[in-house]
C-alpha positions in Angstrom: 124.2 5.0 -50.0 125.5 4.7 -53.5 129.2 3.1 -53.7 132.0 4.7 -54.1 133.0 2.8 -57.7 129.4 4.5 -58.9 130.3 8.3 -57.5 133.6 8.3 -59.1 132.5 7.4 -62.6 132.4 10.2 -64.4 128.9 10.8 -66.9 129.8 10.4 -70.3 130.6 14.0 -71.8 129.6 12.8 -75.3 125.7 11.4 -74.2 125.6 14.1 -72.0 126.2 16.9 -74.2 123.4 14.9 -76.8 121.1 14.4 -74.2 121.0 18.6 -72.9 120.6 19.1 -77.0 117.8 16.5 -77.1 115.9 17.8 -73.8 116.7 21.1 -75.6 115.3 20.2 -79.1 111.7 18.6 -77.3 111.4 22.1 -76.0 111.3 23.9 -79.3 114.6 25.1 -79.6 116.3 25.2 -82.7 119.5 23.1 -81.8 122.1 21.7 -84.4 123.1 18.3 -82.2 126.5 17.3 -83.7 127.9 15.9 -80.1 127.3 12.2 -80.6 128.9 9.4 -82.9 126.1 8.6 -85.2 125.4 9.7 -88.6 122.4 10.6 -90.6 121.7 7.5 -92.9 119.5 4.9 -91.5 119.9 0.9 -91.2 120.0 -0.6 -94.6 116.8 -2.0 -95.8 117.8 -5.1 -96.6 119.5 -5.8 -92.6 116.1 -4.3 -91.7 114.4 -6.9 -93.4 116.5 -9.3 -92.7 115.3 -8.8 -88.8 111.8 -8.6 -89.8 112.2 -12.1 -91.0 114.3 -13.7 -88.6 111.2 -12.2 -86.1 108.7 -13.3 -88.4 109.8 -17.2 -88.5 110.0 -17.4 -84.8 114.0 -17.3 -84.5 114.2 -14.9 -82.0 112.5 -15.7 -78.8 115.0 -17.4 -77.2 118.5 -17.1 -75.6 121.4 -17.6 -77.9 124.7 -18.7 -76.4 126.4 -16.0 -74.5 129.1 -15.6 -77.1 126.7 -15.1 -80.0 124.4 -17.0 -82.7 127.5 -19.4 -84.9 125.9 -18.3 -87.8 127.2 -14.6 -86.4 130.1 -15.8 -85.3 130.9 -17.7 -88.9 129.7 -14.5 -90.8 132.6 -12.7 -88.8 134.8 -15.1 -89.3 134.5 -15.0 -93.0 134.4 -10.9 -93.1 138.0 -11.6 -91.8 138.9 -13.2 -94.3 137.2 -11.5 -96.7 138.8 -8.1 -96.0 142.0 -8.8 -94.6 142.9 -12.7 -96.0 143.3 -13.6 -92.0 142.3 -16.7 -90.5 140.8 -16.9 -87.7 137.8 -19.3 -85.8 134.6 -18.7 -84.1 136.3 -19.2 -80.8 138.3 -16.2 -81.2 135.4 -14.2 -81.6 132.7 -13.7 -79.0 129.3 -10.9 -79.7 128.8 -8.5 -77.3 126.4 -5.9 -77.3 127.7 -2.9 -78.8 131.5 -2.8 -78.9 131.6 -0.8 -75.8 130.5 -3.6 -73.8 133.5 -5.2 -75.7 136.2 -2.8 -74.3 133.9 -2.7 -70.6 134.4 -6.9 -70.5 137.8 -6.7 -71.9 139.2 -4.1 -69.0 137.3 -6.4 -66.3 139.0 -9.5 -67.8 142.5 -8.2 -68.4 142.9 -5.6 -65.6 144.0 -6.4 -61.7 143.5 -3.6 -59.4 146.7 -1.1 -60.5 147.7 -2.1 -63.9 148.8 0.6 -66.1 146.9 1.0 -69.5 148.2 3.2 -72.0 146.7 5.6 -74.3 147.2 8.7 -76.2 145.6 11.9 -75.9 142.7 12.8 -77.2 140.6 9.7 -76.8 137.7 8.2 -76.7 135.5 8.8 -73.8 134.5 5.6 -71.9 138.1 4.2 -72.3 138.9 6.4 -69.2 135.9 5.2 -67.2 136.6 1.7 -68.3 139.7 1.1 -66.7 139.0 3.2 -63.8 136.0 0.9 -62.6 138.5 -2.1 -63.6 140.9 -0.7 -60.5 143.6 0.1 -63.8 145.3 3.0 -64.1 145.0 4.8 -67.1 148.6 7.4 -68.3 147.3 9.3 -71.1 150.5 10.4 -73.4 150.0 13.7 -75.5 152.4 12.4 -78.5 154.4 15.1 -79.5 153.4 14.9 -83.3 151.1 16.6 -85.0 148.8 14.1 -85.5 148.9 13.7 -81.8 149.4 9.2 -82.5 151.2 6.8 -80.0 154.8 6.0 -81.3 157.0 3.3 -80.1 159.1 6.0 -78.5 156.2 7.4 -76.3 156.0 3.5 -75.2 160.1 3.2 -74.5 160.4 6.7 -72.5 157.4 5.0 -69.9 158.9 3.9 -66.5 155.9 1.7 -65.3 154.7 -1.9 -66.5 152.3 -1.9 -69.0 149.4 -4.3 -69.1 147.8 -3.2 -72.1 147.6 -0.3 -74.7 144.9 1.1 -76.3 145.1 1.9 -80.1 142.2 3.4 -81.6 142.4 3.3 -85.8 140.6 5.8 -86.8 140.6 8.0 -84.2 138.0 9.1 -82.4 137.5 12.5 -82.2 141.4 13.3 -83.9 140.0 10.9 -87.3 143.8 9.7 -87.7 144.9 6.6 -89.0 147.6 4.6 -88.1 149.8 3.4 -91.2 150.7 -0.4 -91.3 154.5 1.2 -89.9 153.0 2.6 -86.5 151.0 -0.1 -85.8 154.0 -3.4 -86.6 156.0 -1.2 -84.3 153.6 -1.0 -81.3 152.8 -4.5 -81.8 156.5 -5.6 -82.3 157.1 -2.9 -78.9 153.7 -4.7 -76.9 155.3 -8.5 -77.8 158.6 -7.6 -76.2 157.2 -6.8 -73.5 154.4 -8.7 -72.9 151.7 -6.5 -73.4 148.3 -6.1 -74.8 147.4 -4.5 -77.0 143.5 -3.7 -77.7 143.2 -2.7 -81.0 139.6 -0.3 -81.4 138.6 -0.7 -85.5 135.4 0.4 -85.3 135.5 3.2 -88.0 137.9 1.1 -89.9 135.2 0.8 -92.8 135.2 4.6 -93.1 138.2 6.0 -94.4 138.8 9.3 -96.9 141.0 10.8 -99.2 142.6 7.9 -100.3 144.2 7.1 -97.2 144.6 3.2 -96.3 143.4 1.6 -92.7 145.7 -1.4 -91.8 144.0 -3.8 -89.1 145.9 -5.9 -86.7 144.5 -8.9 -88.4 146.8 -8.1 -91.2 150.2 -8.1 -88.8 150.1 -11.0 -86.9 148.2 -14.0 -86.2 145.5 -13.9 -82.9 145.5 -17.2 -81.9 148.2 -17.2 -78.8 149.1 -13.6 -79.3 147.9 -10.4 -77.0 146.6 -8.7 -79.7 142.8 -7.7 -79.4 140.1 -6.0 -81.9 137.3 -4.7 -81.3 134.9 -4.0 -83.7 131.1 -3.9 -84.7 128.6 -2.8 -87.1 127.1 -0.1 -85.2 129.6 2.8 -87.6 130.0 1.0 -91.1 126.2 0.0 -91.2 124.6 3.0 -89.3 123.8 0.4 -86.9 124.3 2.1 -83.8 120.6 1.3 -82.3 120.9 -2.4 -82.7 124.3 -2.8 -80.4 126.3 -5.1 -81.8 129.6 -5.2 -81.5 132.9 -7.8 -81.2 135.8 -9.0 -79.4 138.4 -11.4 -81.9 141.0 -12.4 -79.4 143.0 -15.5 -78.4 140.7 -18.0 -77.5 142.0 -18.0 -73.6 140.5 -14.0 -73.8 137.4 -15.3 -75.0 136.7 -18.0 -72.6 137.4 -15.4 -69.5 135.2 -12.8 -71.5 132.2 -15.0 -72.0 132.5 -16.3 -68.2 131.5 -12.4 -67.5 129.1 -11.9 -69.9 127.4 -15.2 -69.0 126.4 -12.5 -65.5 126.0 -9.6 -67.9 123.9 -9.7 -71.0 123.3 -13.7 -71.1 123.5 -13.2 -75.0 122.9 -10.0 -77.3 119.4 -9.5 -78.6 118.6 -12.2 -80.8 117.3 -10.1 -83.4 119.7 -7.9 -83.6 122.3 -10.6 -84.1 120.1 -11.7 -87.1 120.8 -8.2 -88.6 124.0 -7.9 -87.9 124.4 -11.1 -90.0 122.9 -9.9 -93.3 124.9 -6.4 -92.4 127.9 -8.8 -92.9 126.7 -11.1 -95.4 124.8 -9.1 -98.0 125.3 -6.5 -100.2 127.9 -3.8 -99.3 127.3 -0.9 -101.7 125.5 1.1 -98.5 129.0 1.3 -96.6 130.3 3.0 -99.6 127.5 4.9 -100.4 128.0 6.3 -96.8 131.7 6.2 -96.9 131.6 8.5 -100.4 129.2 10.8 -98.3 130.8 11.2 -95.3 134.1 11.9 -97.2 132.3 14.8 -99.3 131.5 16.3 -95.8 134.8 16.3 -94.4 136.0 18.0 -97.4 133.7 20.8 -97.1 133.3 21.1 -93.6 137.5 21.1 -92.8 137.5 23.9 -94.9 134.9 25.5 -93.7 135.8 25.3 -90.2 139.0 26.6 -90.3 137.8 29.6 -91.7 135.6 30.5 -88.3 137.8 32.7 -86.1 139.1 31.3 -83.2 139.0 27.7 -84.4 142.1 25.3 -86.2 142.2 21.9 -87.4 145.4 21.7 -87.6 146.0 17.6 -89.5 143.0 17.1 -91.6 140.8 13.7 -90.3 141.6 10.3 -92.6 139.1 8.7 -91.0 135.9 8.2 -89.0 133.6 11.3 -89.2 134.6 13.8 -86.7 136.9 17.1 -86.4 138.8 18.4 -83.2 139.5 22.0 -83.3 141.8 23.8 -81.5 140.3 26.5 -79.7 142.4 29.6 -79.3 143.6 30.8 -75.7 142.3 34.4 -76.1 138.9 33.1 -77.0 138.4 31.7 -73.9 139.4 35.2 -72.0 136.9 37.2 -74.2 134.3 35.1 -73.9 134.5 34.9 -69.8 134.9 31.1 -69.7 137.7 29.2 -68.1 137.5 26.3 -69.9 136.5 24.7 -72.8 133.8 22.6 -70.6 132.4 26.2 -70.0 132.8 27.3 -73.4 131.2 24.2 -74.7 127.6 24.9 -72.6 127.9 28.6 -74.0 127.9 27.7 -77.7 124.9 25.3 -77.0 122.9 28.0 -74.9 123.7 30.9 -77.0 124.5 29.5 -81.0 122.6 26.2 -80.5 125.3 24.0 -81.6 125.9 20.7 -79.5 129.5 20.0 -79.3 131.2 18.3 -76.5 134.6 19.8 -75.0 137.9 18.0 -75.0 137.9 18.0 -71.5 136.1 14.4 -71.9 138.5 13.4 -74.4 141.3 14.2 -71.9 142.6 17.2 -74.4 141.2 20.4 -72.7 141.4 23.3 -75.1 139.7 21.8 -77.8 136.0 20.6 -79.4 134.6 17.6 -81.0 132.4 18.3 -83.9 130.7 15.4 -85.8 130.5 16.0 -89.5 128.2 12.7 -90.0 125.3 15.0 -91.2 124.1 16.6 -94.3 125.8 19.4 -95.5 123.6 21.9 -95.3 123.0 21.2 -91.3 126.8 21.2 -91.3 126.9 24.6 -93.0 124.8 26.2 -91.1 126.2 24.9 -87.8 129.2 26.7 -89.0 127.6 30.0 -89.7 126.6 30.0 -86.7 129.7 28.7 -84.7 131.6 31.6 -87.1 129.1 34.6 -85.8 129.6 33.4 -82.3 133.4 33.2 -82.1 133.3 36.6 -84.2 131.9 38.3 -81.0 135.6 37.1 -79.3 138.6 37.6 -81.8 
């Protein structure tokens, strides 16, 4: 019989809803997918290469340590300080593969059976499964600002111990950004009382409109803190195939992490680590090339989008490359649905458009739409999201 741990694990909503669109699209039906985080643009040819060649002269055959190649581990190290001027060491960093493994090690590492994690509603979808097959507890905390981010007086009104928090910058699916304010307060909030704080920069590359992302690196030292990032290239690099991501924590956090991975993954693929290298390394101009792009989007699609009836955004997206309308009550009454799970599955079967519900995202009443494809799929994904939700207003 299958344990219980395995039954109560919920399927992702995000894959899910990408998978049905996919098993959808190989039958021959005209389906706009928009309900997974990946964009458009493919890998870089230069990281491409630089795989071909690591491949070619016979590098990658063989295990690497468990943590990462050093040569990975050093290219991080200096991206660091690169981007942020923060020093850090290769033992406060190990390579996992894909930054979800990241988090999954980091809430088997951190959590005892009942620990409280904290995060704010919406988010991202595995955080909840994460914790849950750690033994945590996960309270969610609907902030009551538009923006819908944690604030230091969400975290004072708790009752509870907190072992950790959970602050994703941008935000996945709202696309907010926490200022360099929000974040020294959480931290300054999480270091009184001795709490973690896991800090998810993955999008932190891909930022719009002028606004500014501010990484924990930048607030406090890591080395003997409880401050953790996670981050990768799978976003900034359109890497999301290869699967590599990072953990830069105190070194104590690392040593428990790579005893865990050491039963997990042994090591990240080899080539992909080679990669991920010259994704760090070499020449940049393709994350602003796709930054540029996916900023042109937003600006059109936003726009666009709140002009279909029955949808509102209501903070524009900073960050990251998604939008989370708000569906409105009486659409959900016309159309016959009583949620926006069920609403979700009607706009795939009936305006093939792919967008998960915020049901996963713990924010019922809402969709996530991804915006990280060319306009003209996004525009016409719209027309037809704006002649199905005409049918119900």
């Amino acid at each position: 019989m299958i344990s219980e741990r395995a039954q109560a694990v919920e399927a992702a909503a995000t894959l899910a809803m990408s998978r049905l669109a996919k098993a959808m699209q190989a039958d021959g039906i005209d389906v706009i997918n928009l309900g997974v985080g990946e964009s458009d643009f493919q890998t870089p040819e230069h990281i491409a290469q630089a795989a071909i060649a690591a491949i070619e002269a016979h590098q990658t055959s063989f295990y690497t340590p468990t943590s990462g190649l050093d040569a990975l581990k050093q290219a991080i190290v200096d991206h660091v300080q690169q981007r942020y001027d923060a020093t850090i060491a290769r033992n406060n960093v190990t390579v996992t593969t894909g930054a979800k493994l990241s988090l999954y090690a980091l809430m088997q590492v951190l959590l005892n059976p009942g620990d409280v994690v904290v995060a704010a509603a919406p988010l991202w979808v595995s955080y909840v499964e994460q914790i849950k097959l750690a033994g945590g507890q996960l309270q969610t905390i609907v902030p009551d600002n538009a923006a819908l981010k944690l604030t230091v007086a969400d975290l004072a009104a708790l009752t509870t111990p907190v072992k950790a928090i959970i602050v994703n910058s941008p935000t996945n699916p709202t696309g907010q950004v926490y200022t360099r304010d929000e974040l020294q307060a959480i931290l300054a909030w999480a270091n009184e009382n001795d709490t973690y704080v896991i800090l998810d920069e993955i999008y932190g590359q891909l930022v719009y409109n002028g606004a500014t992302f501010t990484s924990g690196l930048q607030l406090q030292p890591l080395e003997n803190s409880r401050m953790i990032i996670v981050d990768g290239v799978s976003k900034a690099y359109a890497m999301t195939g290869w699967r590599i991501g990072w953990t830069l924590a105190s070194s104590e956090v690392i040593v428990a992490m790579n005893k865990l991975l050491d039963h997990m993954t042994s090591n990240p693929t080899a080539v992909a680590q080679y990669a991920a290298i010259a994704a760090l390394t070499g020449d940049q101009s393709s994350v602003e090339v796709m930054r540029q792009a996916f900023e042109k989007r937003l600006n059109a699609t936003f726009d666009a989008l709140n002009n279909v009836p029955g949808l509102e955004v209501t903070v524009k997206p900073e960050g990251a490359f998604y939008l989370f309308p708000k569906v409105e009550p009486q659409v959900l009454t016309a159309a016959g649905v009583a949620d926006t799970s069920e609403l979700s599955m009607k706009i795939l079967k009936e305006a093939r458009v792919a967008m998960p519900s915020g049901e996963g995202f713990g924010m019922p009443g809402y969709l996530r739409m991804g915006y990280a494809k060319d306009q003209a799929v996004l525009d016409e994904a719209v027309r037809r999201l704006t002649e199905f939700f005409q049918q119900y207003i």
